[in-house]
C-alpha positions in Angstrom: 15.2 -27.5 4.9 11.9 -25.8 6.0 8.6 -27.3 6.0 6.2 -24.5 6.8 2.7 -26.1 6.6 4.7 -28.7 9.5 5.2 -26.0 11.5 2.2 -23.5 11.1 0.3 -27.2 12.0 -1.7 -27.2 15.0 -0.3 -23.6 16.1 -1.9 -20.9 18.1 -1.9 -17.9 15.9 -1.9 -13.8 17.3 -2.2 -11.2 14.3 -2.7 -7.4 14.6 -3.7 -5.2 12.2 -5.5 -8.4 11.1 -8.5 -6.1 8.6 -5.3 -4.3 7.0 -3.9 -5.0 3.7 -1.3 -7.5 4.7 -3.3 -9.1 7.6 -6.0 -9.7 5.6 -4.6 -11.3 2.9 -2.1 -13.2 5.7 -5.0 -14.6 6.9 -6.6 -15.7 3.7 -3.2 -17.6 3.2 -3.1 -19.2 6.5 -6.9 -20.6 5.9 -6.0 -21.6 2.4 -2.4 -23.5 2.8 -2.6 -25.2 6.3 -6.0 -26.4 7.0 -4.8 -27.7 10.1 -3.9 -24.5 11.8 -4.9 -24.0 15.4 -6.9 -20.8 16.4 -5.8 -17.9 14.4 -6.7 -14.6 16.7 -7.4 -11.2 15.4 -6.9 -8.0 17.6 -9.7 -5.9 16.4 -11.5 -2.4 17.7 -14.5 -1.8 18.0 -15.2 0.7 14.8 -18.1 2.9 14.3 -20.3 1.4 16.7 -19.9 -2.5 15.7 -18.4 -4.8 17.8 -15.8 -7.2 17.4 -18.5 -9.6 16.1 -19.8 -7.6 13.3 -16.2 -6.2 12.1 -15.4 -10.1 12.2 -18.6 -11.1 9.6 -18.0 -7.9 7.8 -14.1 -9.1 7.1 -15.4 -12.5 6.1 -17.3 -10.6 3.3 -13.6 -9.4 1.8 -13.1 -10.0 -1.9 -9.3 -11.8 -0.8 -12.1 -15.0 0.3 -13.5 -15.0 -2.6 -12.5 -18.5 -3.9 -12.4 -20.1 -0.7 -15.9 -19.5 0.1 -16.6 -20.9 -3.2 -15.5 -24.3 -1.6 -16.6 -24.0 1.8 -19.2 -22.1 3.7 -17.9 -19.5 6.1 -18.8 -20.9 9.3 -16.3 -23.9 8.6 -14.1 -21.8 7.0 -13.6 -19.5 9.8 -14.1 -21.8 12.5 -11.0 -21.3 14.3 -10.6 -17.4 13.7 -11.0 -15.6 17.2 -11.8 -12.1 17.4 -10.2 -10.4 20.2 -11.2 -7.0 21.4 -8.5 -4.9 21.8 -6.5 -1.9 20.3 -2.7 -1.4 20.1 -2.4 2.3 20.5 -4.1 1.2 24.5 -2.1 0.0 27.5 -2.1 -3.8 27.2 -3.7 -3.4 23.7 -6.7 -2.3 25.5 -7.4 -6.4 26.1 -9.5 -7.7 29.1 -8.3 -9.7 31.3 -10.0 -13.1 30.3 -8.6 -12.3 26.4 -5.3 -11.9 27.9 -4.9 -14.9 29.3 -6.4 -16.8 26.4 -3.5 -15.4 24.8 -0.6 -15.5 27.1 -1.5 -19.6 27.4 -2.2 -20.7 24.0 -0.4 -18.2 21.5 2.6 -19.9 19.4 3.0 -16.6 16.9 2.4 -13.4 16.7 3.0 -11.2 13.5 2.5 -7.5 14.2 0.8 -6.3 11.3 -0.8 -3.2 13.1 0.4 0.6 11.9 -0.1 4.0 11.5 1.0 4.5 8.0 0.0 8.1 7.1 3.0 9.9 6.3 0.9 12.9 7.4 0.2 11.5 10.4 1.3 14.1 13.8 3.9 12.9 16.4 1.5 11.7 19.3 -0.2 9.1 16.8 2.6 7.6 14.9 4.6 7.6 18.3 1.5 6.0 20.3 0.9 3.6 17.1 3.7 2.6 15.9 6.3 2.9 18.9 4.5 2.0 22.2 2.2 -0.3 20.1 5.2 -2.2 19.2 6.7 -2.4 22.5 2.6 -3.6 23.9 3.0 -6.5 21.5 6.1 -7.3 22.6 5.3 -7.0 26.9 2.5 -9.6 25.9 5.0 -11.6 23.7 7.4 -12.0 27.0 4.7 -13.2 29.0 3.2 -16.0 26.6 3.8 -19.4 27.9 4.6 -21.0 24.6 6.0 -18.7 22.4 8.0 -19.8 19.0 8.5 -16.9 16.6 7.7 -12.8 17.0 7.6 -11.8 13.3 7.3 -7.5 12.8 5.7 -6.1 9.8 8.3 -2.9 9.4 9.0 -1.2 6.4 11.8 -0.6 3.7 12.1 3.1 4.3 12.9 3.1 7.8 16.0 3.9 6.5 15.2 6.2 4.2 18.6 8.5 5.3 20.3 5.7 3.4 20.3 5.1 -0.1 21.7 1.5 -0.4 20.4 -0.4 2.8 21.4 -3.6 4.2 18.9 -5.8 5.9 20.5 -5.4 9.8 19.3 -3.1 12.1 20.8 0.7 11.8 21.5 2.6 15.2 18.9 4.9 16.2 19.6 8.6 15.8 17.3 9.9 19.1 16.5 8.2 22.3 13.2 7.0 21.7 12.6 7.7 25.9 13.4 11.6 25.1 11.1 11.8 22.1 8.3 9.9 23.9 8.6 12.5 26.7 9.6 15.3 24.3 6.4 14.8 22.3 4.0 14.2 25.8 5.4 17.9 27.1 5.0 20.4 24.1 1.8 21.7 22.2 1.2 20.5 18.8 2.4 23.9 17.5 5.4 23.5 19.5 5.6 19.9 17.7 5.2 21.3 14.7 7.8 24.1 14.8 10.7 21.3 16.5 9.9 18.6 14.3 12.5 19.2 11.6 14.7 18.7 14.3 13.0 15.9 15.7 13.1 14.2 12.4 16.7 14.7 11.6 17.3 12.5 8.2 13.8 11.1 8.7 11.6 12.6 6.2 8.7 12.0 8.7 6.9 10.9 11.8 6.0 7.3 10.2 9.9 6.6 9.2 11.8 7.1 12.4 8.4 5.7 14.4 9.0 2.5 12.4 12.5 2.8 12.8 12.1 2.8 16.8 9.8 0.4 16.4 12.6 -2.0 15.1 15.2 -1.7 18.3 11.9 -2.8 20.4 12.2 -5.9 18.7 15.7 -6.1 18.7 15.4 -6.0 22.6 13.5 -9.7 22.6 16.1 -11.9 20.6 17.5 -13.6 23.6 13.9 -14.3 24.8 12.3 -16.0 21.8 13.1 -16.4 17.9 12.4 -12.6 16.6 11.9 -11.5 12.8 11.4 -8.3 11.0 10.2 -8.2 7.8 10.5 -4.9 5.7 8.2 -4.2 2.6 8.5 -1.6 0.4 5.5 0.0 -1.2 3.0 -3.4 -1.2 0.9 -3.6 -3.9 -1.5 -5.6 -5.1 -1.4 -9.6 -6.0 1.0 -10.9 -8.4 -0.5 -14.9 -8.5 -2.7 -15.5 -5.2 -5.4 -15.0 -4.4 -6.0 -13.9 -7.7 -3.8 -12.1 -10.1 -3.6 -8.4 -9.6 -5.8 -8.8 -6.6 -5.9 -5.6 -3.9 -8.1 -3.7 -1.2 -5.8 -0.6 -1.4 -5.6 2.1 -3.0 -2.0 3.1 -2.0 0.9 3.4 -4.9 0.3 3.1 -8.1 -2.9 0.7 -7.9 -4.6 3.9 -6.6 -3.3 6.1 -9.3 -4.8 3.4 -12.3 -7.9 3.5 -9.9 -8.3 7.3 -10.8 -6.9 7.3 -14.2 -9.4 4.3 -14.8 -12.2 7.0 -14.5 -10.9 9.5 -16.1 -10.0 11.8 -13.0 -6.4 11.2 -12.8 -4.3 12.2 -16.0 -1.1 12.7 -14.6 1.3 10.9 -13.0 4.5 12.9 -11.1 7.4 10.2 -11.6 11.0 9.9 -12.6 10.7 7.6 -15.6 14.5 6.1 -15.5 14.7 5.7 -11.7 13.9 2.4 -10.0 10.9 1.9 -7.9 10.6 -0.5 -5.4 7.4 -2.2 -5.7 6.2 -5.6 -4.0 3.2 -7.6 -4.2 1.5 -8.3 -1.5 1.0 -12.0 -1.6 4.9 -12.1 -1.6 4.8 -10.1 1.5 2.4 -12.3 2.8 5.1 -15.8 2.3 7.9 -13.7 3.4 6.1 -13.3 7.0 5.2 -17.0 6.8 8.7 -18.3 6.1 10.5 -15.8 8.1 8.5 -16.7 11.5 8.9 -20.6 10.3 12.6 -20.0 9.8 13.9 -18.5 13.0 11.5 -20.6 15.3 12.9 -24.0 13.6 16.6 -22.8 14.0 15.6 -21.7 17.2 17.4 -18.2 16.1 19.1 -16.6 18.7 19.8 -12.9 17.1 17.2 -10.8 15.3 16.5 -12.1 11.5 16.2 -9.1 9.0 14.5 -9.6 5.5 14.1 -7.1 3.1 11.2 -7.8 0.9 11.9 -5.6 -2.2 12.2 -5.7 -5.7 15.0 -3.0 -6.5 18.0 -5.3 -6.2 16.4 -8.1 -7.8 14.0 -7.5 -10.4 14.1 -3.4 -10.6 10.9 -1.7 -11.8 11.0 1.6 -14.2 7.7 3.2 -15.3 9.6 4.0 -19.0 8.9 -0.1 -19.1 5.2 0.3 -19.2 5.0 3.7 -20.2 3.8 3.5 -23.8 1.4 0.5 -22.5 -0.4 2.0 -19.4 -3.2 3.4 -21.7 -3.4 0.2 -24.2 -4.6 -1.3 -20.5 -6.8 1.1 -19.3 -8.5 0.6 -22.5 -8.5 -2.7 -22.1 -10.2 -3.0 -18.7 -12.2 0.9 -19.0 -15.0 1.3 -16.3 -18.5 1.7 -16.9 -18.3 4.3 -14.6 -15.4 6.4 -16.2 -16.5 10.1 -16.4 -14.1 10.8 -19.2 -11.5 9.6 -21.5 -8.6 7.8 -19.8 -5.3 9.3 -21.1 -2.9 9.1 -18.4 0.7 10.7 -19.0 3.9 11.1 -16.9 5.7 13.8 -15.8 9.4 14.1 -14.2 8.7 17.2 -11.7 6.3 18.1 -9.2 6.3 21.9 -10.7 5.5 20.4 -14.3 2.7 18.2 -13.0 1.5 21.3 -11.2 1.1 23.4 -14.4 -0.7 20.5 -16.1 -2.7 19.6 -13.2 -4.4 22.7 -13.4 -5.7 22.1 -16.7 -6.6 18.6 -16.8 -7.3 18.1 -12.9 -8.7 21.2 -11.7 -10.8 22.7 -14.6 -12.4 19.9 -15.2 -12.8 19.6 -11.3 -14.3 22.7 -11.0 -16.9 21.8 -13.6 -17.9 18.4 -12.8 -18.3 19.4 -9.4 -20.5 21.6 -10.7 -22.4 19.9 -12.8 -22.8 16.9 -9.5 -24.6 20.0 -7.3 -26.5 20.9 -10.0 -27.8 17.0 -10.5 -27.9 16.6 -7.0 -25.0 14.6 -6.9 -21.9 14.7 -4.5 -19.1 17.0 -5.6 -15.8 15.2 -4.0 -12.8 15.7 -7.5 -11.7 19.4 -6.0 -11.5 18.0 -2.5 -9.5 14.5 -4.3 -7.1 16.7 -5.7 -6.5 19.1 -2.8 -6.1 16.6 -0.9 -3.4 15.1 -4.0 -1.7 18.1 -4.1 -1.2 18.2 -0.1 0.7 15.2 0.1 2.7 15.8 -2.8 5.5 17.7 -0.6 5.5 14.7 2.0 5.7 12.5 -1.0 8.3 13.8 -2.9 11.8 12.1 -1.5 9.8 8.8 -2.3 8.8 10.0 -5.7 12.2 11.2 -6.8 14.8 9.3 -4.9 16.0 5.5 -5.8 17.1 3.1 -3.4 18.4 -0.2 -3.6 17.4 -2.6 -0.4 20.2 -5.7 -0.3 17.6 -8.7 -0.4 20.3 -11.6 0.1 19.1 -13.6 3.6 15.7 -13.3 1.5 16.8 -15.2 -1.7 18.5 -17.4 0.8 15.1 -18.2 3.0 13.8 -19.7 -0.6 16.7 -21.9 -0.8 15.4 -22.9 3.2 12.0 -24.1 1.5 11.3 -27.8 0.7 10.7 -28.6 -3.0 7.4 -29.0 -2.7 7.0 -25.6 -1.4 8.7 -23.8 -3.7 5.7 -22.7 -5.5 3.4 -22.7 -2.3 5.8 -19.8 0.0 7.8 -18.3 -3.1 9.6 -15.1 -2.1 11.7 -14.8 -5.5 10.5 -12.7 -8.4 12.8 -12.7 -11.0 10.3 -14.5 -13.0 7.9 -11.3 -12.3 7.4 -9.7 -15.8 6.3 -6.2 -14.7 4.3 -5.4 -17.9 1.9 -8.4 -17.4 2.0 -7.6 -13.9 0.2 -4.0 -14.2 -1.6 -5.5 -17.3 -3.0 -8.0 -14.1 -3.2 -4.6 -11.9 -5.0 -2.8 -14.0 -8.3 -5.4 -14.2 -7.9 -5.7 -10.4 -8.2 -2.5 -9.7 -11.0 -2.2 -11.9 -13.1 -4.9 -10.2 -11.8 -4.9 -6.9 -11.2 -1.1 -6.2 -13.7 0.5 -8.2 -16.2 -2.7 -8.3 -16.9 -2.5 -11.8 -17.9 -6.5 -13.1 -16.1 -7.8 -15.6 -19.5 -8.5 -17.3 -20.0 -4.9 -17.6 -16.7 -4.8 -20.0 -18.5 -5.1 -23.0 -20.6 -1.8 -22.0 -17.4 -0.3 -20.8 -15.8 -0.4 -24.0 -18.7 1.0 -25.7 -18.4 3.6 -23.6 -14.9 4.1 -24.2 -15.5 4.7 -27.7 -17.9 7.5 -27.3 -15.6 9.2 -24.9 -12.8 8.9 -27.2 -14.9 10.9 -29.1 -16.6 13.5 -27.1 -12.3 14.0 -25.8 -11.4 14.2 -29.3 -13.8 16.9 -29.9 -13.2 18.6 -27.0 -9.5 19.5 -27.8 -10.0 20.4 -31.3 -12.6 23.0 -30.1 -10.4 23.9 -27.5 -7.7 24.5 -30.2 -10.0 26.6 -32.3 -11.1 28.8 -29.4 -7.9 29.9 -28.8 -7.4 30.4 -32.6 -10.0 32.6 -32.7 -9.0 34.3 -29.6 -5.2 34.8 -30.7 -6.9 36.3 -33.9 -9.0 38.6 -31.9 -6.5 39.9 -29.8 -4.4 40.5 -33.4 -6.9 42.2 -35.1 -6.5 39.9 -37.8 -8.7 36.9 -39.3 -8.1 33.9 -38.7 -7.1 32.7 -42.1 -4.3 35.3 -41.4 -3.2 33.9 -38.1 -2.8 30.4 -39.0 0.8 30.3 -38.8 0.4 30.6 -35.0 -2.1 28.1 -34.5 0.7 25.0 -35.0 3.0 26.0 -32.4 0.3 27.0 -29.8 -1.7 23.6 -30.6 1.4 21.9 -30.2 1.9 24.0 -26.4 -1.8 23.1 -25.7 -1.7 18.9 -26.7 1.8 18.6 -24.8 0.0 20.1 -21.4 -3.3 18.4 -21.6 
């Protein structure tokens, strides 16, 4: 049995990609459950002119801290967090030589957070990123003096040319060597015009990066315990910190984001197929347990856990389908600029058609209206920008998988009683309708900062925009009455016949 505040006790803690998503809320989990960790350090960039020092008090100010710096003030909370200078798309993480050493003599674990996870994202990054980054952590992991566990933040859909995945490691299907080398010889045209072969059954740079990324870890197991841990698409907090906590605005927390304001009103999904969502804090206690597990058993091989949903408690949207609005209404924003009705729609053509009614008219004259006012007109370039990354995003929008999760329902069984609760990795007891219901509010004052004092006023609000929507479509309706009519040379009395169908075409597209 595993007792993972025992062995997080007292030791020396490296995490990159530490102001991510994952890291951040990794961290907020070491702080909270083992007060007695040792220095926790952070491999952070300087970003937009701050220094490490600055990016460091700026992550303190996170929302994930929120009730721990309710209980104690930041300086003792964040006493033992270390910011490191560095950067893992540099040689030797771009660290200096005094933070080197620092590291190489007091670090116990490392978990390798740090990505590049734009699908969009050209060769040279995602290779630089995700590939040589990888194998950076891992030349400074052979050199630390005292090193227990490695634990790799990968992903699900490295695999994506496989429907049903296993959690071992699949063979590659290009030398990395020749890609690296490949890539560092030809233009970015050139790139462009190889990469479908390049990619093979990747569907992009990001996937068979990852995938790489995997077999660099792989090449460690004989030199200290190594884990990999594969997500699928994170999303925000199912219990801790808070329920339906997130900073990101990836998957579908983003999509209730917009919807919450009354921008997005369609959603391109396939209602009966199964998609693989996880929250994030049960990400966060898979790393935990996975780098507690293989250092206590002193693994000898590679540990693989999938940490997915679709085997073991499978998500639909037709679950929450007819409930998605009743929450938006619930939890409306003060700052909505129209009536949340968001519907889904089974193909990317479909969702084009309607988009261009309720995404890019309105677009064009709220944008409009923001120049006029002296606002910022930004919906046009939000859905160009929607509508470009629909063709990279479409194998993940219309394609199931189902990732085996079976050494991760056995890593629960490795937990102590008492930390069941504290490092749960099983979700079968996840109800995924109270789940959004909990995503929904978090995304509402975590995403687009709206108070929850403000609800009252919000639903106000909501109200009148019901109204003013209402409105809207009935005049909409009658305008093409009268139109039709026109065109007919008839009155409208006449052409009333006409107007049920057409009202009926014009309701089922907006």
């Amino acid at each position: 049995m595993g007792n993972v505040k025992q062995f997080y006790s007292g030791k020396n803690i490296f995490i990159t990609g530490a102001t991510g998503f994952v890291g951040v809320c990794l961290l907020e989990k070491i702080l909270r459950t083992i007060p007695d960790h040792g220095d926790i350090y952070l491999l952070m960039r300087p970003k937009f002119g701050k220094q490490i020092s600055e990016r460091l008090e700026e992550l303190q100010k996170n929302s994930v801290f929120i009730t721990l710096l309710k209980e104690q003030p930041a300086a003792k909370l964040f006493e033992k967090v270390k910011p490191i200078a560095g950067d893992v798309g540099q040689e030797n993480l771009g660290l200096s030589d005094t933070d080197r050493n620092i590291l190489l003599q007091n670090v116990n674990v490392i978990f390798h957070s740090a990505a590049s996870l734009d699908f969009g994202d050209p060769f040279q990054t995602s290779i630089n990123i995700n590939l040589l980054g990888t194998r950076r952590v891992t030349e400074l992991a052979k050199q630390c003096s005292n090193l227990k566990a490695l634990v790799h933040v990968s992903s699900a859909y490295v695999n994506a040319f496989k429907l049903e995945v296993d959690e071992i490691l699949y063979p590659l299907t290009k030398d990395p060597e020749e890609l690296i080398d490949l890539v560092s010889k030809l233009s970015p045209e050139e790139i462009e015009v190889k990469t479908p072969e390049i990619l093979g059954d990747h569907p992009n740079s990001y996937t068979i990066t990852k995938h790489m990324a995997e077999h660099e870890i792989k090449k460690c197991e004989n030199l200290f315990p190594c884990a990999i841990v594969r997500p699928s698409m994170i999303v925000g907090a199912w219990k801790e910190p808070i329920p339906g906590w997130t900073v990101s605005k990836n998957g579908p927390q983003g999509f209730i984001m917009g919807a919450s304001k009354g921008v997005i009103r369609r959603l391109p999904v396939a209602k009966e197929l199964v998609y693989d969502y996880i929250p994030v804090d049960i990400v966060v206690n898979n790393l935990l347990l996975a780098g507690c597990y293989v250092a206590i058993t002193n693994a000898k091989q590679l540990e693989i856990y999938h940490c997915t949903s679709s085997t073991r408690n499978p998500f639909r949207w037709n679950a929450i389908e007819q409930s998605i609005n009743n929450y938006l209404h619930k939890y409306p924003l003060i700052s909505a600029v129209w009536y949340p009705n968001l519907k889904l729609v089974n193909s990317i053509t479909y969702y084009k058609i309607s988009a261009f009614f309720v995404h890019i008219l309105p677009a064009i004259l709220l944008d409009a209206v923001a120049l006029v006012t002296g606002g910022r007109p930004i919906l046009m370039k939000l859905h160009r920008n929607v509508n470009s990354s629909l063709n990279r995003l479409s194998k993940f929008i219309f394609t199931e998988w189902k990732f085996s999760a079976k050494k991760t329902d056995a890593l629960q069984k490795f937990l102590k009683d008492d930390e069941q609760d504290v490092y749960n990795v099983d979700i079968s007891n996840l109800i995924w309708p109270v789940y959004f219901n909990d995503l929904t509010l978090g995304a509402r004052v975590y995403l687009s900062k709206d108070s929850e004092k403000t609800l009252d006023a919000a639903r106000r609000k909501d109200k009148m925009l019901f109204i003013a929507h209402a409105i809207l479509r009935i005049g909409v309706v009658v305008l093409m009455w009268y139109l039709f009519s026109s065109l007919l040379g008839v009155g409208m009395r006449r052409s009333w016949p006409f107007l049920i169908p057409m009202g009926i075409a014009y309701l089922a597209i907006v």
